[in-house]
C-alpha positions, 0 to 999 in steps of 0.5 A, a space after each residue: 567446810 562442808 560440802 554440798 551433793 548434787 543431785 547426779 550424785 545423789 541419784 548415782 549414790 542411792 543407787 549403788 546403796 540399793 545394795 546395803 549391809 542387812 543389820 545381821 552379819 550380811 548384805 541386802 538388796 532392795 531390789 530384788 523384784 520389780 516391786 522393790 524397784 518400784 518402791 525405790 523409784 517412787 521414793 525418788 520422784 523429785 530425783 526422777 521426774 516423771 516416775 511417780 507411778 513407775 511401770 516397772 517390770 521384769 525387764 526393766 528391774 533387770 537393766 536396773 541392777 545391770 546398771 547398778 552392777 557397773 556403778 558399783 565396779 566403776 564406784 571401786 575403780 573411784 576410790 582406788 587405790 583404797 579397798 572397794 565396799 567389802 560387798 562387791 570385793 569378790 564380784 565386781 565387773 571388770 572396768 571395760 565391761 562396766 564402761 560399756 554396761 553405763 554407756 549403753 544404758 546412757 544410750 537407751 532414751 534419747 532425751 529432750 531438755 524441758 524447762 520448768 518454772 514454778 511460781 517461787 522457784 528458779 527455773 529448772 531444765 529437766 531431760 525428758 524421753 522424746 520416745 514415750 519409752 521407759 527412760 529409767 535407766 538412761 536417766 540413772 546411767 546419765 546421772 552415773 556419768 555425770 557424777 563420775 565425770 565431775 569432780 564430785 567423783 573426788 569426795 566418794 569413799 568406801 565406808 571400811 567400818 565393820 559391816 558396812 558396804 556402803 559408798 557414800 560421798 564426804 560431806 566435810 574435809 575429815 569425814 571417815 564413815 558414812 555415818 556416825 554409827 559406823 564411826 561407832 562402830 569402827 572406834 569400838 572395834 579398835 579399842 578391842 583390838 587393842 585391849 586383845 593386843 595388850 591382854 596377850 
């Protein structure tokens, strides 16, 4: 049985995967500058409508990673009691400052439902800014509450493979990792360990 994402979901994970084991030992983080940011949103125009060419700045990179911070802690609190993603182990917020982080940002834009109707496709309903402001956090934060409010929420784990910090949702009942890689990854590291065990 495999397991379909929704789109909620999707935007709340690569969101949190912003945040990213760097290939060398350590942790990376895309979005370091407003640049970064704007890279990241372009790359999910079909998940943020109306962003394909972002103004992002200072400010706005800063109550992206705000937000970010508080879906990582709320991503932890998800897969308790399993251990967190080894990256936000020592840092993560506490539960009710990350409640309010996610709630405020959800606040920021008020919304108004539009439809969409292409030629070949079913009709879509879209929530668009009904200020003209920047709704890019409140976009994020809302698809953070709706991910976490659903019962999607259920499949997310942390991926405990050597090196990994990523979260990522289970695509089927007996999913461990995030990808086949760190599958890899983790069955090597056994193997040693037990080959060290029994070379003792």
């Amino acid at each position: 049985m495999e397991y379909s994402i929704s789109a909620d979901a999707r935007l709340a994970l690569d969101l949190a995967l912003t945040v990213r084991h760097d290939g060398a030992g350590g942790v990376t983080d895309d979005l370091t500058d407003a640049p970064g940011l704007a890279t990241w949103v372009r790359a999910h125009t079909d998940l943020l409508p109306g962003t394909a060419d972002p103004a992002v700045d200072e400010a706005a990179l800063t109550a992206v990673r705000d937000l970010r911070a508080a879906v990582r802690a709320l991503f932890a609190r998800s897969v308790s009691p399993d251990a967190p993603s080894p990256a936000d182990a020592a840092r993560l917020l506490p539960v009710p400052e990350a409640l309010a982080r996610l709630n405020e940002a959800a606040a920021r834009t008020p919304t108004v439902p539009v439809l969409t109707w292409g030629p070949d496709a079913e009709p879509v309903v879209h929530h668009r800014s009904a200020t003209g402001e920047d709704p890019l956090t409140a976009t994020l934060a809302r698809a953070a509450l709706a991910f976490l409010a659903s019962p999607e929420r259920q499949r997310l784990r942390a991926c405990h493979a050597p090196r990994c910090v990523r979260y990522f949702l289970k695509e089927h009942p007996r999913q461990e990792w995030c990808r086949p890689s760190c599958g890899n990854r983790a069955r090597v590291a056994r193997h040693h360990a037990r080959h060290k065990r029994t070379a003792s």
